[in-house]
ZALUMMI-737957 format. One record per residue (C-alpha): residue in three letters; x, y, z. Coordinates in nm, 3 decimals. Example, Ala and Ser with C-alpha at 12.3 -4.5 7.8 and 13.67 -1.06 7.14 Angstrom:
BEGIN
<rec resn="ala" east="1.230" north="-0.450" up="0.780"/>
<rec resn="ser" east="1.367" north="-0.106" up="0.714"/>
***
This chain:
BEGIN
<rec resn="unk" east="2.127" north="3.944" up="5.402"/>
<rec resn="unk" east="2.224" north="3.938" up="5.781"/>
<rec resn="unk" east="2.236" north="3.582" up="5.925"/>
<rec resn="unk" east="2.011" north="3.563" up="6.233"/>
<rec resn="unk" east="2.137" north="3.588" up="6.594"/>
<rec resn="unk" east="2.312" north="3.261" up="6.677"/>
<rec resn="unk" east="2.120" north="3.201" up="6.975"/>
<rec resn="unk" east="1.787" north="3.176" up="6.745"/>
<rec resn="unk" east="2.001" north="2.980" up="6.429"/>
<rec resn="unk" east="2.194" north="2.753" up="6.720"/>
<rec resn="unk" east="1.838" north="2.552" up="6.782"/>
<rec resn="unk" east="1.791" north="2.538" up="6.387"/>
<rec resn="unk" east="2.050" north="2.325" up="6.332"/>
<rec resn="unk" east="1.965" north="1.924" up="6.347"/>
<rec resn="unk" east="2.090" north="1.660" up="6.027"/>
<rec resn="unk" east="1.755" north="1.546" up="6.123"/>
<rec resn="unk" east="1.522" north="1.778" up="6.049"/>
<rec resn="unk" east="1.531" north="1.838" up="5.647"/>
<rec resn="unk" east="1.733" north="1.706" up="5.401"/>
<rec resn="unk" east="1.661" north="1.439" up="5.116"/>
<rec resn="unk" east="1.327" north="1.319" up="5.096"/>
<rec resn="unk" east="1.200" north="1.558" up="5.352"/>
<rec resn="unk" east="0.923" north="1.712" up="5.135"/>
<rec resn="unk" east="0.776" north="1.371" up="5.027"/>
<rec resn="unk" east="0.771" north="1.250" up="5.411"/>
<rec resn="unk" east="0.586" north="1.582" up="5.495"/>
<rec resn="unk" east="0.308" north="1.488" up="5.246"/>
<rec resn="unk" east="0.278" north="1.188" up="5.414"/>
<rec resn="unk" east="0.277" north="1.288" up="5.707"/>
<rec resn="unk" east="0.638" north="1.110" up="5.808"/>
<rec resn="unk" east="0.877" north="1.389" up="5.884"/>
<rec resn="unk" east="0.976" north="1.579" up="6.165"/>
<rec resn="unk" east="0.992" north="1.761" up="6.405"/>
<rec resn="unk" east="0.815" north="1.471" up="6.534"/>
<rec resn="unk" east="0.752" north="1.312" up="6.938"/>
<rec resn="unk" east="0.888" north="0.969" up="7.066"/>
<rec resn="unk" east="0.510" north="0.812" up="6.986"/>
<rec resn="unk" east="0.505" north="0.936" up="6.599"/>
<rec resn="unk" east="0.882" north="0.796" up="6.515"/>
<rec resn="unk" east="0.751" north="0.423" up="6.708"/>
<rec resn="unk" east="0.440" north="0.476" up="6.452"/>
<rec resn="unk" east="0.623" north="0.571" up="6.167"/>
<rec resn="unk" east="0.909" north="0.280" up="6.220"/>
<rec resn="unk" east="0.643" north="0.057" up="6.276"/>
<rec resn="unk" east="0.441" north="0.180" up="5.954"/>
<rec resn="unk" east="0.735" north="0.152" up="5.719"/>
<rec resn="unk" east="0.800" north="-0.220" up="5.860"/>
<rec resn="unk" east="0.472" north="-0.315" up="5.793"/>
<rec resn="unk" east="0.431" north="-0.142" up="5.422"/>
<rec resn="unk" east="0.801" north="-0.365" up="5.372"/>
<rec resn="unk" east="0.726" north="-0.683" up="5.520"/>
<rec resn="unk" east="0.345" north="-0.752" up="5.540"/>
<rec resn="unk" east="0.259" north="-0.777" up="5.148"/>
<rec resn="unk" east="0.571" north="-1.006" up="5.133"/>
<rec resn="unk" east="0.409" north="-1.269" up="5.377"/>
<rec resn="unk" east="0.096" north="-1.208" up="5.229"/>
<rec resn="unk" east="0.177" north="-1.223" up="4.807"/>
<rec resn="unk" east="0.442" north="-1.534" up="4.934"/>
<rec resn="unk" east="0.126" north="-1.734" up="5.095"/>
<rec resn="unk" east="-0.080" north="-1.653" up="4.808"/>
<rec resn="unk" east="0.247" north="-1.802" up="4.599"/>
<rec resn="unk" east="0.267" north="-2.116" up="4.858"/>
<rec resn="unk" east="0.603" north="-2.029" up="4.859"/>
<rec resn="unk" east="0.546" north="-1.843" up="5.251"/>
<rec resn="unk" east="0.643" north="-2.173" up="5.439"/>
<rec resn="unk" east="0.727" north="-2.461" up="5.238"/>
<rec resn="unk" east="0.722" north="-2.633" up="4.899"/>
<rec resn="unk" east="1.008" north="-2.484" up="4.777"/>
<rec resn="unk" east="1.367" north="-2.474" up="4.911"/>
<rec resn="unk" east="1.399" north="-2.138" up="5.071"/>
<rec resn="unk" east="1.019" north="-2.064" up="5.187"/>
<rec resn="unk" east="0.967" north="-1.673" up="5.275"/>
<rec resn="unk" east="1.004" north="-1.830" up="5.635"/>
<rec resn="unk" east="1.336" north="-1.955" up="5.678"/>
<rec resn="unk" east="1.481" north="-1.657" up="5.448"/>
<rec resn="unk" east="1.646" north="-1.475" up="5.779"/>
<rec resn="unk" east="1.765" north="-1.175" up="5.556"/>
<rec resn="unk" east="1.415" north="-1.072" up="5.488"/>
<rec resn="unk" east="1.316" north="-1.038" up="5.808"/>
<rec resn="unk" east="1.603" north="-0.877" up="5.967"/>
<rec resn="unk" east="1.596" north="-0.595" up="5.727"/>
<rec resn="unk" east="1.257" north="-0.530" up="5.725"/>
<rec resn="unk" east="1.123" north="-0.603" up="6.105"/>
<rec resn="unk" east="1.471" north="-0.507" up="6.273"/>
<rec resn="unk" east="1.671" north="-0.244" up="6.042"/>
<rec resn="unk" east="1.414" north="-0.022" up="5.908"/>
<rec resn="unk" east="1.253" north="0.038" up="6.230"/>
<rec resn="unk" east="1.560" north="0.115" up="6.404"/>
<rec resn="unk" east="1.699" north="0.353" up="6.123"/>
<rec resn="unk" east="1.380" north="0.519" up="6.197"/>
<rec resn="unk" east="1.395" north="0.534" up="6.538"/>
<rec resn="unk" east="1.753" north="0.628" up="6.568"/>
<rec resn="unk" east="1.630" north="1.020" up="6.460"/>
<rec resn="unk" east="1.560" north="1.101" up="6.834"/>
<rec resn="unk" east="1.860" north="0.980" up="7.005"/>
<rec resn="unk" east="2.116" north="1.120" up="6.725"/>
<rec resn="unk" east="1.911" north="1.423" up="6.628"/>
<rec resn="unk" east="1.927" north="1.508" up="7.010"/>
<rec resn="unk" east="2.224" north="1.433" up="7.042"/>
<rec resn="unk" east="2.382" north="1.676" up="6.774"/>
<rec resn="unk" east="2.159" north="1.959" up="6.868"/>
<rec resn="unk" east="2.297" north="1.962" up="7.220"/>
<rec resn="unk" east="2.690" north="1.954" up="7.092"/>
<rec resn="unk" east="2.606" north="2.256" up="6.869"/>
<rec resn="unk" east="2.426" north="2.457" up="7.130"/>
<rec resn="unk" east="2.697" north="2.338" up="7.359"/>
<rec resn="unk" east="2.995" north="2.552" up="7.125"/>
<rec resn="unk" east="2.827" north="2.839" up="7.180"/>
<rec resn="unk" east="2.686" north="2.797" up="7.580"/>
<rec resn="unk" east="3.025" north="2.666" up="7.652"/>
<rec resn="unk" east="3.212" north="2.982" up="7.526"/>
<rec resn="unk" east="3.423" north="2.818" up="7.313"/>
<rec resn="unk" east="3.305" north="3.033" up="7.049"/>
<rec resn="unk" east="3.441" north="3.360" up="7.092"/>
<rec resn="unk" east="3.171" north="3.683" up="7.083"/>
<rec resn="unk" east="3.348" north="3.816" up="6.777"/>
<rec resn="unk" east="3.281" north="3.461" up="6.575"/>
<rec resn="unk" east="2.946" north="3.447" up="6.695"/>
<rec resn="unk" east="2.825" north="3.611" up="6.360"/>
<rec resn="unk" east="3.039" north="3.366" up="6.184"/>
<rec resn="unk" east="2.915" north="3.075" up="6.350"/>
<rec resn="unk" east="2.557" north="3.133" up="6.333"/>
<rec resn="unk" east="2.678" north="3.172" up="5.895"/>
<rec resn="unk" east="2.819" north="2.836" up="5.907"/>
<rec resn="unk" east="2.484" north="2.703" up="6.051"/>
<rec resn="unk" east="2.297" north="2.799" up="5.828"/>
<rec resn="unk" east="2.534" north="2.690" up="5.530"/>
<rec resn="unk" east="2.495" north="2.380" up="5.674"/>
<rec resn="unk" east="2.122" north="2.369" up="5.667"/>
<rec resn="unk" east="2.125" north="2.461" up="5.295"/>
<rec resn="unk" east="2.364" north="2.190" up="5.289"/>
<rec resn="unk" east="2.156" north="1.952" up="5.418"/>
<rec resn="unk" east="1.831" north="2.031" up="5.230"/>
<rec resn="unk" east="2.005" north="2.048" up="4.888"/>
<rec resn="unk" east="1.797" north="1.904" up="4.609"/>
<rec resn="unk" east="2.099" north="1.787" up="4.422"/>
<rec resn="unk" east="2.175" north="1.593" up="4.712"/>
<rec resn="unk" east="1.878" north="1.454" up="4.729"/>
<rec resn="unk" east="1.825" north="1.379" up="4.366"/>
<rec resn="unk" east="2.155" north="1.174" up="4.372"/>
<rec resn="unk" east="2.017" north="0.970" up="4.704"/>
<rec resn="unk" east="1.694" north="0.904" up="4.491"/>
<rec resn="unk" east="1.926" north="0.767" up="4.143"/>
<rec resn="unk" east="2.092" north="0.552" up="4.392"/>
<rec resn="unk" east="1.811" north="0.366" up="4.553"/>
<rec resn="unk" east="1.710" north="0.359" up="4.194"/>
<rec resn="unk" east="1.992" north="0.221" up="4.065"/>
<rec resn="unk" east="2.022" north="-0.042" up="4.359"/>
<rec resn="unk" east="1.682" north="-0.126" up="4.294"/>
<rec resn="unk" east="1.779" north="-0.219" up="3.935"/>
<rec resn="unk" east="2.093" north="-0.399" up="4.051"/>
<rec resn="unk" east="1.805" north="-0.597" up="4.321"/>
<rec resn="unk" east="1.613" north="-0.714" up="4.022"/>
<rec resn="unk" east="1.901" north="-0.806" up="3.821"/>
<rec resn="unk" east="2.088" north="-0.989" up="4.099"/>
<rec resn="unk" east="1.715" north="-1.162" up="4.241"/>
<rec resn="unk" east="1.668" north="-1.283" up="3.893"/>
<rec resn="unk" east="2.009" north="-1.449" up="3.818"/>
<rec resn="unk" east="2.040" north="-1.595" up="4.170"/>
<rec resn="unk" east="1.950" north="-1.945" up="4.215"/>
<rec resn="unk" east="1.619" north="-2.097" up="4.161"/>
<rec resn="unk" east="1.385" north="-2.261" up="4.477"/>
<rec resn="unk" east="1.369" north="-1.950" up="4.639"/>
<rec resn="unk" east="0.999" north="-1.723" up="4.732"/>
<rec resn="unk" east="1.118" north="-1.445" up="4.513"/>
<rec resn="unk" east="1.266" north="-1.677" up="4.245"/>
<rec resn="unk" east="1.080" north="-2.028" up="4.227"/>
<rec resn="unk" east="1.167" north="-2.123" up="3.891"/>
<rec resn="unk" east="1.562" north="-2.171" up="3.721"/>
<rec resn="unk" east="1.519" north="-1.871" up="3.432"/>
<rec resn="unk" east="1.165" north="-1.733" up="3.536"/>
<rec resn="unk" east="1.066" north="-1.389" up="3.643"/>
<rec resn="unk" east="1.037" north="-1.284" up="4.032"/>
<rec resn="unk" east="0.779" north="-1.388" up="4.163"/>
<rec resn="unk" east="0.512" north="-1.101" up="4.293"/>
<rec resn="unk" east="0.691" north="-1.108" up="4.630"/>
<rec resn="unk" east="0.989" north="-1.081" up="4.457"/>
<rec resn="unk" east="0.924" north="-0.776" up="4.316"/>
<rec resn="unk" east="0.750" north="-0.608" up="4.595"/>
<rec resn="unk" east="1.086" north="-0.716" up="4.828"/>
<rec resn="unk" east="1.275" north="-0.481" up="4.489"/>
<rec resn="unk" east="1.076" north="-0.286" up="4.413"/>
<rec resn="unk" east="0.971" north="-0.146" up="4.766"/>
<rec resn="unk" east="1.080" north="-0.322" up="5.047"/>
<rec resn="unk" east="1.434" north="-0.266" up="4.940"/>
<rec resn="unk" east="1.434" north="0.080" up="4.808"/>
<rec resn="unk" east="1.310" north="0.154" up="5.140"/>
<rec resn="unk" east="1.612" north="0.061" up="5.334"/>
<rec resn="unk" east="1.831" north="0.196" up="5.117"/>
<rec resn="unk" east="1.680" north="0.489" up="5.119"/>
<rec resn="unk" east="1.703" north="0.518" up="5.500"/>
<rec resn="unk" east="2.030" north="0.406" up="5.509"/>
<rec resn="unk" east="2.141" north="0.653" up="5.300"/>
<rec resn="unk" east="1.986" north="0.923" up="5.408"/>
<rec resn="unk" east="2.234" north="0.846" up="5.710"/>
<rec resn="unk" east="2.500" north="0.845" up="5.540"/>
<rec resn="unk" east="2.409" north="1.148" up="5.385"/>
<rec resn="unk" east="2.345" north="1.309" up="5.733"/>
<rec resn="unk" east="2.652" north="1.236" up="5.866"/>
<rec resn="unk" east="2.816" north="1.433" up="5.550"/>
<rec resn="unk" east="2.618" north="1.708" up="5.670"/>
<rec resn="unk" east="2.736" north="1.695" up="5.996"/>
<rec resn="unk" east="3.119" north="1.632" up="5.851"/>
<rec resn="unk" east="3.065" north="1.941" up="5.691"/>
<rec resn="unk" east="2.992" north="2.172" up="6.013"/>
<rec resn="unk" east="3.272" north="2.005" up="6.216"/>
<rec resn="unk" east="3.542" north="2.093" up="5.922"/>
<rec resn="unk" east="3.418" north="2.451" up="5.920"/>
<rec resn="unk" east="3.399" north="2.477" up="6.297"/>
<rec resn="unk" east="3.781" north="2.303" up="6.325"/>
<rec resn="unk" east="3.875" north="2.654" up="6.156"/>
<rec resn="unk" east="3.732" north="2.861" up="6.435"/>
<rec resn="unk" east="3.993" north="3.029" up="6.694"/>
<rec resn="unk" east="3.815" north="2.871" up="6.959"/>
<rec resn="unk" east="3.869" north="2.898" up="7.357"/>
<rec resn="unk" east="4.107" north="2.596" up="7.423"/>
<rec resn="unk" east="4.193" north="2.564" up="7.734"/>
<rec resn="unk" east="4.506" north="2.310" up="7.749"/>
<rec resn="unk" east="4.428" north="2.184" up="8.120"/>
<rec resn="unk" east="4.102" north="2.116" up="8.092"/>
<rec resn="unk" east="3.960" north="1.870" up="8.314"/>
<rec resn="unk" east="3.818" north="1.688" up="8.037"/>
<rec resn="unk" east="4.152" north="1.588" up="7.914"/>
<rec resn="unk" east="4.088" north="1.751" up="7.516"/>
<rec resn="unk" east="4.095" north="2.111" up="7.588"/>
<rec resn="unk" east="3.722" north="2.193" up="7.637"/>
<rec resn="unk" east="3.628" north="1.926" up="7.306"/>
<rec resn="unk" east="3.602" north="1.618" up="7.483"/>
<rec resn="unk" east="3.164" north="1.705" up="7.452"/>
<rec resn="unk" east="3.225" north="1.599" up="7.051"/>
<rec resn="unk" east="3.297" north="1.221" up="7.120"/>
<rec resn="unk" east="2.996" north="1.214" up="7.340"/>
<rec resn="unk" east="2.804" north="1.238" up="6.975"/>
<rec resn="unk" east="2.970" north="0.928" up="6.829"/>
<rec resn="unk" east="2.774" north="0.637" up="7.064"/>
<rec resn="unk" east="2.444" north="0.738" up="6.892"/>
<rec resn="unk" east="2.549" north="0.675" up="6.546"/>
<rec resn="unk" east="2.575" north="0.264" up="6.668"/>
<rec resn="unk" east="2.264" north="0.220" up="6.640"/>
<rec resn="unk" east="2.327" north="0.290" up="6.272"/>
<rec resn="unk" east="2.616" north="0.031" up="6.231"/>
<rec resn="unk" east="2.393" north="-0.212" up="6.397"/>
<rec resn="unk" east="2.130" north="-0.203" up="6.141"/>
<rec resn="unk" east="2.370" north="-0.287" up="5.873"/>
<rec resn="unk" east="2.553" north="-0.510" up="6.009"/>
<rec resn="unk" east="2.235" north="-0.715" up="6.127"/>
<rec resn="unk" east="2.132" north="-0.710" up="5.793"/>
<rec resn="unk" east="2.498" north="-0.824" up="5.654"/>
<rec resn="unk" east="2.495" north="-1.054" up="5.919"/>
<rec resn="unk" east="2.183" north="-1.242" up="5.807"/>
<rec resn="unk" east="2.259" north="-1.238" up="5.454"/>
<rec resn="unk" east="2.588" north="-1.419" up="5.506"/>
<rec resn="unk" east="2.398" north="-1.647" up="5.754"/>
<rec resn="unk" east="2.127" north="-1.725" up="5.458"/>
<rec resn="unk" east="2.376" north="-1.820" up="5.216"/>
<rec resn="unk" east="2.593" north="-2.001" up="5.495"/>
<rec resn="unk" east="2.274" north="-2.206" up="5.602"/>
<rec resn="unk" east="2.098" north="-2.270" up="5.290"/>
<rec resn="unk" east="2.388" north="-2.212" up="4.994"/>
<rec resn="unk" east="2.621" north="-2.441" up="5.112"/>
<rec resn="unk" east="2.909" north="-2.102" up="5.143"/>
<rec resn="unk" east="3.178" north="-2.062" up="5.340"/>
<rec resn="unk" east="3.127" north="-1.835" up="5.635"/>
<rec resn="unk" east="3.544" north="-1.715" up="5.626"/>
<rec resn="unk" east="3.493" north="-1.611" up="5.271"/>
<rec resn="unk" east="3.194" north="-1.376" up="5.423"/>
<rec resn="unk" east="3.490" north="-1.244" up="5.666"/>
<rec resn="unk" east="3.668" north="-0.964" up="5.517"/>
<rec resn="unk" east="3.464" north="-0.783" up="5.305"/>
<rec resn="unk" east="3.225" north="-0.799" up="5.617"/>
<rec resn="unk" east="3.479" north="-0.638" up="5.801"/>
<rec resn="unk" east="3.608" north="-0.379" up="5.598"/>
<rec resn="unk" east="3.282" north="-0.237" up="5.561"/>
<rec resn="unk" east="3.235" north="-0.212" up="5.908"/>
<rec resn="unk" east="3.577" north="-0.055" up="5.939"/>
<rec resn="unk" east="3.524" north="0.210" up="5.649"/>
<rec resn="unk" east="3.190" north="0.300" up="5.841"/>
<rec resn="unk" east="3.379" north="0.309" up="6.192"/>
<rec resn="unk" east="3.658" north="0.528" up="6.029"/>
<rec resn="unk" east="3.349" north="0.759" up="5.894"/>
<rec resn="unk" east="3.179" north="0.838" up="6.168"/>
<rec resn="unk" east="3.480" north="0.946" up="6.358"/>
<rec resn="unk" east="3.709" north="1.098" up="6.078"/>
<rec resn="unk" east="3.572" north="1.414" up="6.128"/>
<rec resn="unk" east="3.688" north="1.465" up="6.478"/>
<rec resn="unk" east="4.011" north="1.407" up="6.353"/>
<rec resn="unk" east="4.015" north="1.762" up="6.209"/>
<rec resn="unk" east="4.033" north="1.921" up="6.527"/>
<rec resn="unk" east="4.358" north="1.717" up="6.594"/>
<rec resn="unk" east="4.667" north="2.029" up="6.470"/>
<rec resn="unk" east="4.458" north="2.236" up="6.705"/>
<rec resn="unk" east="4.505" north="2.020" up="7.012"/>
<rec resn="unk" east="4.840" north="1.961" up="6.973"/>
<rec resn="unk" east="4.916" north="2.314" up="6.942"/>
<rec resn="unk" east="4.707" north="2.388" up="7.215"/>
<rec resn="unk" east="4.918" north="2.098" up="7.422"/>
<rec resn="unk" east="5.236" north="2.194" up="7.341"/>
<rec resn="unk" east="5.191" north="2.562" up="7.405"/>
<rec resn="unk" east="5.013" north="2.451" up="7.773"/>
<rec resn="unk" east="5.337" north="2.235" up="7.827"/>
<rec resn="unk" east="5.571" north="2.537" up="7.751"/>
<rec resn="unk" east="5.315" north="2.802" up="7.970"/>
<rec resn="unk" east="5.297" north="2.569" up="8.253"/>
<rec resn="unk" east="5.673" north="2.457" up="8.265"/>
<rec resn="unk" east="5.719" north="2.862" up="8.294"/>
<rec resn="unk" east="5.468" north="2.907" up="8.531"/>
<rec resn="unk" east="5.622" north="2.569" up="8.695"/>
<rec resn="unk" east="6.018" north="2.755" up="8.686"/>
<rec resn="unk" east="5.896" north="3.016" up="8.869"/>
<rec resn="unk" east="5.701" north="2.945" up="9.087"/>
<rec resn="unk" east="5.927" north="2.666" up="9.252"/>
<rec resn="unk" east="6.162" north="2.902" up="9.211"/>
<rec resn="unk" east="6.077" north="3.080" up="9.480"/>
<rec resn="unk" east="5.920" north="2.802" up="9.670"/>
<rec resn="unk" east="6.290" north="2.695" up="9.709"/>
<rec resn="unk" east="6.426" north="3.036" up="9.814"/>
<rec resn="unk" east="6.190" north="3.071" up="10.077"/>
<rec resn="unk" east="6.122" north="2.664" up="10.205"/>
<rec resn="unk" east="6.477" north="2.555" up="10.111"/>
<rec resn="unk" east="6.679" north="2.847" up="10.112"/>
<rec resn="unk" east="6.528" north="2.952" up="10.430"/>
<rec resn="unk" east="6.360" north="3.258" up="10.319"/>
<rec resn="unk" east="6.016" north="3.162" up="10.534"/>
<rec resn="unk" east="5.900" north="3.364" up="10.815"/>
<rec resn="unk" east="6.022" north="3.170" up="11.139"/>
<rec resn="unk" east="5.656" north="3.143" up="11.266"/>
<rec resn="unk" east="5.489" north="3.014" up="10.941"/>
<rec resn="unk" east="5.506" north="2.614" up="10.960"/>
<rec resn="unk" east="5.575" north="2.410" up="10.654"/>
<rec resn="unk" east="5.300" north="2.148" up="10.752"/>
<rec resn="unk" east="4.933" north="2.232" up="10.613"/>
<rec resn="unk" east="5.068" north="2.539" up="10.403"/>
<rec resn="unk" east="4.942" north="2.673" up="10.127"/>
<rec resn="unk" east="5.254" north="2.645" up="9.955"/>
<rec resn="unk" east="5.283" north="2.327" up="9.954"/>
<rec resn="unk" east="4.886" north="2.269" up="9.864"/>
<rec resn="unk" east="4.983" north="2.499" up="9.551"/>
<rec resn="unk" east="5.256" north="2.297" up="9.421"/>
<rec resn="unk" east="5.028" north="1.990" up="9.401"/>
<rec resn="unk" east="4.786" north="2.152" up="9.200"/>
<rec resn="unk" east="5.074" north="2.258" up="8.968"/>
<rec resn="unk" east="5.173" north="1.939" up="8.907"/>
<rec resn="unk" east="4.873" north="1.792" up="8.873"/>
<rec resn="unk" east="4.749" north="2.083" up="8.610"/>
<rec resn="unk" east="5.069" north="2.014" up="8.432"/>
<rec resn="unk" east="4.988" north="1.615" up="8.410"/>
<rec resn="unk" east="4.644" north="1.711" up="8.294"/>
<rec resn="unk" east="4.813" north="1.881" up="7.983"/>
<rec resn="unk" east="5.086" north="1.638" up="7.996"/>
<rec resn="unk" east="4.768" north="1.341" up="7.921"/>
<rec resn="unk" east="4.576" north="1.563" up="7.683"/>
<rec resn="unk" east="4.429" north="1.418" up="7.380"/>
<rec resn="unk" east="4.520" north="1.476" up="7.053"/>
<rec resn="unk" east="4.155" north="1.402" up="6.925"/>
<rec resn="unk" east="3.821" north="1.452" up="7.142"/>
<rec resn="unk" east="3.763" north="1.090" up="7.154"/>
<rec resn="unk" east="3.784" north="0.876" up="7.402"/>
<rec resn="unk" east="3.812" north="0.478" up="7.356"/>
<rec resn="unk" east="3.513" north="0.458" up="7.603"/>
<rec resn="unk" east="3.341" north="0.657" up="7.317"/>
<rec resn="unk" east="3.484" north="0.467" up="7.058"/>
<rec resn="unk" east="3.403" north="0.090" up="7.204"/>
<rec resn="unk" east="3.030" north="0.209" up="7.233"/>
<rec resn="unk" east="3.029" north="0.287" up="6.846"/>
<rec resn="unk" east="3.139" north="-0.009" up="6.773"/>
<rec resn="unk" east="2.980" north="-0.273" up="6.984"/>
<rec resn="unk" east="2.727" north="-0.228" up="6.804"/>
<rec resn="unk" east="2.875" north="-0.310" up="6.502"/>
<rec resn="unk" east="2.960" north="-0.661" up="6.633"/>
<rec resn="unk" east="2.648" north="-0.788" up="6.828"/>
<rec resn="unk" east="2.505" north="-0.885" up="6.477"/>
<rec resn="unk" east="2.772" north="-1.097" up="6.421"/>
<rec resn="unk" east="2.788" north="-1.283" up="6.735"/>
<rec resn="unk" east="2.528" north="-1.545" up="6.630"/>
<rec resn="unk" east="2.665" north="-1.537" up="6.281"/>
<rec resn="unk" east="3.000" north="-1.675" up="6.429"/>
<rec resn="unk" east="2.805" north="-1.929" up="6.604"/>
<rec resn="unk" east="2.672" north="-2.106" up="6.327"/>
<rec resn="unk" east="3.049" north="-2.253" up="6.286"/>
<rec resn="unk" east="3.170" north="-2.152" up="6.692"/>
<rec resn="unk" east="2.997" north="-2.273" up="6.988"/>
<rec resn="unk" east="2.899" north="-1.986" up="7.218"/>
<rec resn="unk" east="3.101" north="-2.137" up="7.505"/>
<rec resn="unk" east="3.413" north="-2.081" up="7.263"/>
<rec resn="unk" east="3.321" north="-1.758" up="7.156"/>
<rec resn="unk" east="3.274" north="-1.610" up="7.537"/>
<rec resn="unk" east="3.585" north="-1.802" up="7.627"/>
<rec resn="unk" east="3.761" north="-1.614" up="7.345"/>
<rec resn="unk" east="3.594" north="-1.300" up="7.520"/>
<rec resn="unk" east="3.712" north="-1.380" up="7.863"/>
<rec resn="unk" east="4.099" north="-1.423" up="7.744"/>
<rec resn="unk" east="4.022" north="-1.123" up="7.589"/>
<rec resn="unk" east="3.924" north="-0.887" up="7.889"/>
<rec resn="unk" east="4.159" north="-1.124" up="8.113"/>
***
């Protein structure tokens, strides 16, 4: 079958738009395409569905605000996940999804893609898109939540008593308990990794794409031969670390307030998470990294040639006294060219060896850290902290 013209398949593409779970959202009535005003409805829908019948089966309970030792209240973790991270894993579809359609329309408006790859390209799209909408794919996301549903109820159950989902030392959950497993949670995790999942997808594109012979250009005013447009997609996927890490963040802050543990002990495996997720969503810009530096060292070698000769004869005729007695050095061309040689050769001189930038880079992972700023203050005063900061930036 003949893959469609690439400037109809280049607007197909989006990790948001299909994909795991897609046909159950359409039935009801959650999946895209959708507008600003239906993802705000649909975040707010899912937060409600997670954390409503919680406040309302925990009241019922008398567990919702006191009479036992960690009312429904005071249980931070709870809330964070359910009235801050599910709503913003929702919302996060617009900026990303536009986002991602704009860098793949941009390979092909660009010319980067070359007319004879065009074909090609539009082949790799739509391997992706079967990519994304695989059912095995999605049938492994659904044993997951599944299975971390399972490892919810076991871990609720054995955790210590006094809590609104476990009031009694070797009881069942409580019916709060088992809504927060049963449904709040398995929504989360399904969002979450349906993210994760997406940005496999979109791994998957870039490595194919990183094969392409495309139209490098090694002085390049944006410093990564024409690529630099592909770091400009990493910033959006923060709003994904923050999610996480807001909900890590108030977990460790639960157990830290009300468990009596140590916040440094919270630390590293906080921190390696957020790492292995940094190192995720930007790994697959590394592939384009043997390109670049051939690209740079072949501009170094083409513009030190096109450097020889041309001051070369800039010499014969300005030093060597070649010049026409009536042409004056000041304000001459010459001399204007000769800037701009040197100045294209610095550009490829600087050039990137990856199309990131740390601009690009520090909005990723901010954040990834805002979460934890209150976390560190339950054992740092904020003046600390921001002089920290300040010594920091100093």
């Amino acid at each position: 079958m003949m893959a469609p013209p690439v400037d109809s398949q280049e607007d197909t593409l989006s990790i948001i738009e299909g994909g795991p779970g897609d046909g159950v959202l359409q039935r009801l009535k959650l999946a895209q395409p959708l507008s600003h005003s239906a993802l705000r409805r649909n975040a707010l829908l899912l937060a409600m569905i997670s954390w409503l019948p919680l406040a309302f089966l925990s009241a019922i309970e008398g567990s919702a605000i006191s009479g036992i030792t960690i009312p429904f209240i005071k249980d931070l973790a709870v809330h964070v996940r359910c009235l801050i991270a599910i709503p913003i894993l929702v919302l996060a579809e617009e900026s990303i999804g536009q986002k991602i359609r704009a860098t793949v329309q941009h390979f092909v408006t660009s010319g980067l893609v070359r007319a004879e790859d065009r074909e090609r390209f539009a082949q790799i799209i739509a391997a992706t898109i079967r990519f994304r909408d695989s059912r095995v794919a999605a049938l492994i996301l659904i044993a997951l939540v599944l299975l971390f549903s399972w490892a919810t109820i076991d871990y609720r159950a054995g955790a210590s008593a006094g809590t609104w989902y476990l009031p009694r030392a070797g009881g069942n959950l409580s019916a709060s308990g088992y809504w927060y497993a049963l449904v709040a949670m398995p929504i989360f995790h399904f969002l979450f990794l349906r993210w994760i999942y997406r940005v496999t997808v979109w791994a998957r594109f870039i490595k194919e794409v990183a094969k392409f012979d495309l139209k490098l250009t090694p002085a390049h005013p944006d410093g990564a031969g024409g690529l630099a447009f592909l770091g400009k997609a990493v910033p959006p996927l923060g709003s994904i670390l923050f999610a996480l890490s807001a909900v890590l963040s108030a977990g460790i802050a639960s157990r830290v307030l009300f468990g009596g543990a140590s916040l440094y002990a919270f630390l590293p495996p906080y921190a390696a998470v957020m790492i292995l997720l940094l190192l995720y969503f930007v790994s697959p810009l590394l592939l384009f990294a043997p390109k670049l530096h051939k690209v740079k060292e072949g501009g170094l070698y083409q513009y030190g040639t096109l450097g020889t000769a041309y001051t070369i004869l800039f010499d014969r005729k300005w030093i060597g006294g070649g010049a026409p007695k009536d042409e004056p050095l000041l304000g001459s061309p010459d001399i204007q060219s000769l800037g701009g040689l040197a100045d294209s050769y610095q550009v490829v001189e600087r050039m990137r060896m990856v199309p990131v930038t740390r601009i690009n880079l520090g909005m990723l992972a901010i954040p990834a850290i805002v979460p934890a700023i209150p976390l560190a203050a339950i054992v740092m005063p904020i003046a600390d902290i921001a002089k920290d900061l300040l010594k920091l930036l100093a």
